[in-house]
One Martini backbone bead per residue (centre of mass of N, CA, C, O) as a GRO file, in nm:
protein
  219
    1UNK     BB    1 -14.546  -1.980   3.344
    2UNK     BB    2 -14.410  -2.169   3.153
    3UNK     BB    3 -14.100  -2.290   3.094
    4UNK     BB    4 -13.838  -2.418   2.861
    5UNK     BB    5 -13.764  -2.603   3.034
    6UNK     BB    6 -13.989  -2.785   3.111
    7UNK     BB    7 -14.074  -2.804   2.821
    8UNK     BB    8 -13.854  -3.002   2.771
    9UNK     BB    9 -13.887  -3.216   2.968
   10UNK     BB   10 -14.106  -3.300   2.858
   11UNK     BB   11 -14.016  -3.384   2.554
   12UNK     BB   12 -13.824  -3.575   2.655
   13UNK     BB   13 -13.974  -3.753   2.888
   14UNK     BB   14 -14.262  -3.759   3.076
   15UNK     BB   15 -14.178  -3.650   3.326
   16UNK     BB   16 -14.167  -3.643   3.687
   17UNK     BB   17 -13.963  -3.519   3.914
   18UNK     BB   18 -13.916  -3.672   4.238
   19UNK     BB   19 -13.891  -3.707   4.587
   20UNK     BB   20 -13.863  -3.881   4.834
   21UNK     BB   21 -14.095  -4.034   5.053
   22UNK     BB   22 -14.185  -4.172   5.392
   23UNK     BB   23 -14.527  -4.064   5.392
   24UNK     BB   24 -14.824  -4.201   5.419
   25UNK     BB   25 -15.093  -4.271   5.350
   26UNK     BB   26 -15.442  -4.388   5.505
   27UNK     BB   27 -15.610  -4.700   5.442
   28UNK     BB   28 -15.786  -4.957   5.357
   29UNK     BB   29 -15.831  -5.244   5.430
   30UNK     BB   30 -15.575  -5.412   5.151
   31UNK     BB   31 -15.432  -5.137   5.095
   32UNK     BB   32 -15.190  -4.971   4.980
   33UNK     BB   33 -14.961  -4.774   5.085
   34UNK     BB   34 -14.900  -4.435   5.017
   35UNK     BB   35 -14.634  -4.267   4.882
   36UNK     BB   36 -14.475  -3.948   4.955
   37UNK     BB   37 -14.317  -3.896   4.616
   38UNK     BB   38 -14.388  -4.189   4.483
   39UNK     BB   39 -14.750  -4.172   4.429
   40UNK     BB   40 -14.714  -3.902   4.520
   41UNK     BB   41 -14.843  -3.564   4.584
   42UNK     BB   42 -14.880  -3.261   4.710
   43UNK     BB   43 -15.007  -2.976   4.749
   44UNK     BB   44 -14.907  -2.644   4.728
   45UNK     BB   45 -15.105  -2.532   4.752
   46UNK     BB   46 -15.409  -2.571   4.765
   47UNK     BB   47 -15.700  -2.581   4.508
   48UNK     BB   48 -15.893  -2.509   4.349
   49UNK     BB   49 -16.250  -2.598   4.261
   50UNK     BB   50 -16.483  -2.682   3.992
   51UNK     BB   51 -16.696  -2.800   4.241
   52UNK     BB   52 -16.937  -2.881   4.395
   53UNK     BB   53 -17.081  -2.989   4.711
   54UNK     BB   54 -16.982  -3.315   4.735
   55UNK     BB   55 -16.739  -3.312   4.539
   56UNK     BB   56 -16.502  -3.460   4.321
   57UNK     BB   57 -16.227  -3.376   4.207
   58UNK     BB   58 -16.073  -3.463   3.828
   59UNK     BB   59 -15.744  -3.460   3.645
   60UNK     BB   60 -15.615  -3.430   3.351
   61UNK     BB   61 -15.315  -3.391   3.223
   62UNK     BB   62 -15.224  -3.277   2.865
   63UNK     BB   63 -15.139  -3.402   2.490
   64UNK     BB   64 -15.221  -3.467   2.221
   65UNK     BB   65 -14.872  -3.511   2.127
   66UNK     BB   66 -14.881  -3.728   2.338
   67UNK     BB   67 -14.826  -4.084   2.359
   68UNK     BB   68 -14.880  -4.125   2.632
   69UNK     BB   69 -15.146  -4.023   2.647
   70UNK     BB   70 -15.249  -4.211   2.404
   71UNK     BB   71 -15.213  -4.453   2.587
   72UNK     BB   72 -15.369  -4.398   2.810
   73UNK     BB   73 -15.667  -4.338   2.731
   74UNK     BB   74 -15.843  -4.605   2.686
   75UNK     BB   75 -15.804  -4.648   3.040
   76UNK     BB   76 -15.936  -4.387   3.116
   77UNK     BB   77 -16.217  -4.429   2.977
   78UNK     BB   78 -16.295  -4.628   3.183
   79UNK     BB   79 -16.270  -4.523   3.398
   80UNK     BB   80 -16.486  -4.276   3.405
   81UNK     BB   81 -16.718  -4.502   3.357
   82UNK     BB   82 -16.698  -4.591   3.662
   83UNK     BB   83 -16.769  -4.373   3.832
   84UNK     BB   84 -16.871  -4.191   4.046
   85UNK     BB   85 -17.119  -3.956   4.115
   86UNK     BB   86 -16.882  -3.777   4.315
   87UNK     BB   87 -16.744  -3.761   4.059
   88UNK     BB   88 -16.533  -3.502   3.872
   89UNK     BB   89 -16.418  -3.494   3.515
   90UNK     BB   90 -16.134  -3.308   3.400
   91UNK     BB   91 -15.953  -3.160   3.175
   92UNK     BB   92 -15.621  -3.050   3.043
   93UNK     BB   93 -15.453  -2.847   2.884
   94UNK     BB   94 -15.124  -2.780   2.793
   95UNK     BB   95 -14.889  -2.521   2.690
   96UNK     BB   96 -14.734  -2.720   2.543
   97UNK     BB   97 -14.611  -2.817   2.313
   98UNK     BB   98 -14.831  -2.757   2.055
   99UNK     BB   99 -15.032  -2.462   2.063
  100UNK     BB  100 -15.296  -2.566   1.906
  101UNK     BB  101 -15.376  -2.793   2.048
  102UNK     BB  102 -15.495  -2.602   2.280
  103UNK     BB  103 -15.717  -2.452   2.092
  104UNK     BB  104 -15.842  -2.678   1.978
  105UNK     BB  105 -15.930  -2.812   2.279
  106UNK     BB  106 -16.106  -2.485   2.332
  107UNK     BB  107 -16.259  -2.532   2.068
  108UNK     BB  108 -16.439  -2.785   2.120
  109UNK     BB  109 -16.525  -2.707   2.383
  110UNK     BB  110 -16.708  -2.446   2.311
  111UNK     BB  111 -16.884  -2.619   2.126
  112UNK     BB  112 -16.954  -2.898   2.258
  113UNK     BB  113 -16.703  -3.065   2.140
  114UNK     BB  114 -16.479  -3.284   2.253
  115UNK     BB  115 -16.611  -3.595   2.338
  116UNK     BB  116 -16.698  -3.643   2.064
  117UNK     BB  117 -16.344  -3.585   1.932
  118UNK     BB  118 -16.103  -3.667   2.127
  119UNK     BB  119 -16.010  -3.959   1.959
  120UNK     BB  120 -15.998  -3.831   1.673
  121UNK     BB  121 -15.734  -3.661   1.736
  122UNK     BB  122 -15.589  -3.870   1.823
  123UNK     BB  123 -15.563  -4.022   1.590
  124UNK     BB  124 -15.456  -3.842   1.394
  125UNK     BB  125 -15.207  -3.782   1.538
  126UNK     BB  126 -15.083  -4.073   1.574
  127UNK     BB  127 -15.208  -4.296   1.307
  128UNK     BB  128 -15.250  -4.070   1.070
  129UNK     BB  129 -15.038  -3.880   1.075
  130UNK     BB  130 -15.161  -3.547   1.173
  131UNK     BB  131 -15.064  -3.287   1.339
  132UNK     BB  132 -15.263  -3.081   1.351
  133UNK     BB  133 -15.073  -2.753   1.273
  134UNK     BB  134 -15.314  -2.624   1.158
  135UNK     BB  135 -15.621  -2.527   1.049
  136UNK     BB  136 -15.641  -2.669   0.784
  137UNK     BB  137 -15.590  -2.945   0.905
  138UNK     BB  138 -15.829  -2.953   1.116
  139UNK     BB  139 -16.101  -2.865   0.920
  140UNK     BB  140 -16.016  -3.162   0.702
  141UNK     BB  141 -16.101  -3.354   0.943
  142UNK     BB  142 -16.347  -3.244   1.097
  143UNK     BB  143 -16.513  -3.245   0.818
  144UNK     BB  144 -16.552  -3.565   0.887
  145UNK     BB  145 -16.739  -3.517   1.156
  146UNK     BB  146 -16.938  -3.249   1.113
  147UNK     BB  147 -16.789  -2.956   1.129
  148UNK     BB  148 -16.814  -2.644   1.082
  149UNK     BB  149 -16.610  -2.429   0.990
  150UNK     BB  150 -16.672  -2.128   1.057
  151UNK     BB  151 -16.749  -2.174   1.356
  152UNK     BB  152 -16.446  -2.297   1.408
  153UNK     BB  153 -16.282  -2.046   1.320
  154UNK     BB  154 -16.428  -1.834   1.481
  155UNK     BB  155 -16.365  -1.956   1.737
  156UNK     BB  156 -16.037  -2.034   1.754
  157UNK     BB  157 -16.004  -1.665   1.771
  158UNK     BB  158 -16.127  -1.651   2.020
  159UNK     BB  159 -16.161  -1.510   2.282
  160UNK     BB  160 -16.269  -1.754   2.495
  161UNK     BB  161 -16.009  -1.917   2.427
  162UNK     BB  162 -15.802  -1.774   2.494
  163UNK     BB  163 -15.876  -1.749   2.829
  164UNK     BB  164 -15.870  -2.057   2.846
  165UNK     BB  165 -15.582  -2.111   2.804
  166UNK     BB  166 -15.452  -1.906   3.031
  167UNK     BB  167 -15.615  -2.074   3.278
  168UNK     BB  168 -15.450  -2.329   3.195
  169UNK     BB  169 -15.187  -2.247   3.248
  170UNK     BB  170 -15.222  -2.183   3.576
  171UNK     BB  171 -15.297  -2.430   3.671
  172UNK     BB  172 -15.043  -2.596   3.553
  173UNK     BB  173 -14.862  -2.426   3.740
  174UNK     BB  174 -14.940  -2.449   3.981
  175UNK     BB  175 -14.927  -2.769   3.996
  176UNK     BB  176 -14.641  -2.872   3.855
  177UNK     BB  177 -14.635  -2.917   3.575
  178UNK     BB  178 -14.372  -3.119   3.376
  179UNK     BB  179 -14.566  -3.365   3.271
  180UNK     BB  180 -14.724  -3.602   3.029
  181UNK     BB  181 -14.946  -3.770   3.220
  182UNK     BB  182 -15.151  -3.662   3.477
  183UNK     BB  183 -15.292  -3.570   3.811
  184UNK     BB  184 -15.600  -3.496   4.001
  185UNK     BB  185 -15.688  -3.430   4.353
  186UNK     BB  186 -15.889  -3.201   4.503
  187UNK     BB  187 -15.632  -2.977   4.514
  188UNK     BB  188 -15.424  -3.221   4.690
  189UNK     BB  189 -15.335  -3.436   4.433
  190UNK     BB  190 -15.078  -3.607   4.273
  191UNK     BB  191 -15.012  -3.776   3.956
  192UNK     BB  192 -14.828  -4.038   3.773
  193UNK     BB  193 -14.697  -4.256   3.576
  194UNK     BB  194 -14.408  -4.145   3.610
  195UNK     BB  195 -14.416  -4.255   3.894
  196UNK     BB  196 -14.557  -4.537   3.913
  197UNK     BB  197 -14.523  -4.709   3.641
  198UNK     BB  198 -14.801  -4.672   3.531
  199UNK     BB  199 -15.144  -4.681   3.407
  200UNK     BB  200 -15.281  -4.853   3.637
  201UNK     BB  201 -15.152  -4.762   3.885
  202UNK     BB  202 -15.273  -4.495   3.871
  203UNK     BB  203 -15.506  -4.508   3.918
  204UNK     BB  204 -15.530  -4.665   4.147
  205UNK     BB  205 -15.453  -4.412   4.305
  206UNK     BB  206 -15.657  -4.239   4.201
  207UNK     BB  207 -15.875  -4.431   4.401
  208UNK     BB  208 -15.770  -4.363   4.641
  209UNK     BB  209 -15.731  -4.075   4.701
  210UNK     BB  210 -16.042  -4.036   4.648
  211UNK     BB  211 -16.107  -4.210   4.912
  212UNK     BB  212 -16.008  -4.028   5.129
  213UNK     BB  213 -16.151  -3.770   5.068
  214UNK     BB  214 -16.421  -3.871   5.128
  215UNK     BB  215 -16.385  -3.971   5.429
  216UNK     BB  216 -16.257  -3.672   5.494
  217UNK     BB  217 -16.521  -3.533   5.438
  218UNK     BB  218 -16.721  -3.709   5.667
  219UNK     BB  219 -16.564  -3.546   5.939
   0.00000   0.00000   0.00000
C-alpha cells in the first residue's frame, strides 16, 4: 500500500524526485536521446500488462482532485486520439488524495460511462468547485448527465469496485507511483511531467517510449 509519507509527498508537490542518471535511450535519427533518470526511469522489476500481444500498454496515473493531472486532460486528450492502433491506452486512478475519488472513477468505470463522464468529473471538481467527496454530491452532479442513481449507488458499494480499487493500489505500489500525474509504458518505462518539466514534453517522451518498445518488439 502507498504509505502516508508518499501520500503527502504527493499532495505537497505532485512531483516524483528522481535521481540523475547518465544512461540514455537510443533514438530514431533526428531525436532527442532520452536521458535515465531525468526523462524518464526503468521500471524493475517490469510488470505484467494488461494488452494483447504485439500491442504496447500505455497508462496515466491520475488523481481527479489533482490541478496538475487536471490541466494535463486537454493535452493528453488529443494525444490519445492521435495514438497508433498497436498502442492501448488505459488510466489508473491512485489510491491518495480523496479516496471517494477513486471509488467515484471505478464506479463509472464499472458502469461503462468512465470515457464519457471523465472531463464532467474534472470539470465539476476544478471549475464548478464541487469537491464531489460524498456520494450525494456525486449523484446530484451525475444526475445531471443521465445516470441513474440507484445504479450508480449499487455499483459504487459494489465488490467488484472495492476489487478495482485494491488492484490499483498494488499497480500503483508497484509502480513507485509517488506523484501524478504519471505515465508508464509497456510495464518498463516510467515519465511524468514533473521530471520532463512540462505537459508536452511528457508527452513527447511518451510517443518516443513507445516507438523504442515497437522497434524492440520487432528484433
Amino acid at each position: 500500500m502507498i504509505s502516508d509519507t508518499r501520500r503527502s509527498m504527493m499532495l505537497a508537490t505532485g512531483a516524483v524526485l528522481v535521481a540523475a542518471g547518465t544512461t540514455g535511450l537510443p533514438m530514431p535519427a533526428g531525436a532527442q536521446v532520452l536521458r535515465e533518470g531525468r526523462d524518464y526511469r526503468v521500471v524493475r522489476p517490469a510488470q505484467p500488462t494488461e494488452v494483447p500481444a504485439g500491442k504496447i500498454e500505455a497508462i496515466e496515473f491520475f488523481w481527479y482532485g489533482c490541478p496538475h493531472c487536471n490541466s494535463l486532460e486537454p493535452a493528453l486528450e488529443q494525444w490519445v486520439k492521435k495514438l497508433p492502433d498497436d498502442v492501448v491506452f488505459r488510466r489508473i486512478h491512485v489510491p491518495f488524495g480523496e479516496r471517494r475519488h477513486q471509488q467515484l472513477f471505478y464506479t463509472l468505470e464499472s458502469m461503462g460511462k468512465d470515457e464519457e463522464l471523465h472531463k464532467a468529473v474534472f470539470h465539476a471538481i476544478h471549475v464548478d468547485r464541487d469537491r464531489l467527496d460524498t456520494v450525494d454530491r456525486m449523484v446530484a452532479m451525475l444526475s445531471k448527465h443521465g445516470v441513474d442513481e440507484k445504479q450508480f449507488r449499487d455499483t459504487f458499494d459494489s465488490f467488484a469496485v472495492r476489487t478495482k480499487m485494491r488492484r490499483a493500489a498494488q499497480v500503483v505500489d508497484a509502480y513507485g507511483v509517488e506523484g501524478v500525474p504519471a505515465m508508464a509504458v509497456a510495464g518498463k518505462y516510467y515519465t511524468a511531467p514533473s521530471m520532463v518539466g512540462s505537459n508536452g514534453g511528457a508527452l513527447q517522451v511518451m510517443d518516443q517510449l513507445i516507438e523504442i518498445e515497437r522497434k524492440a518488439a520487432k528484433k
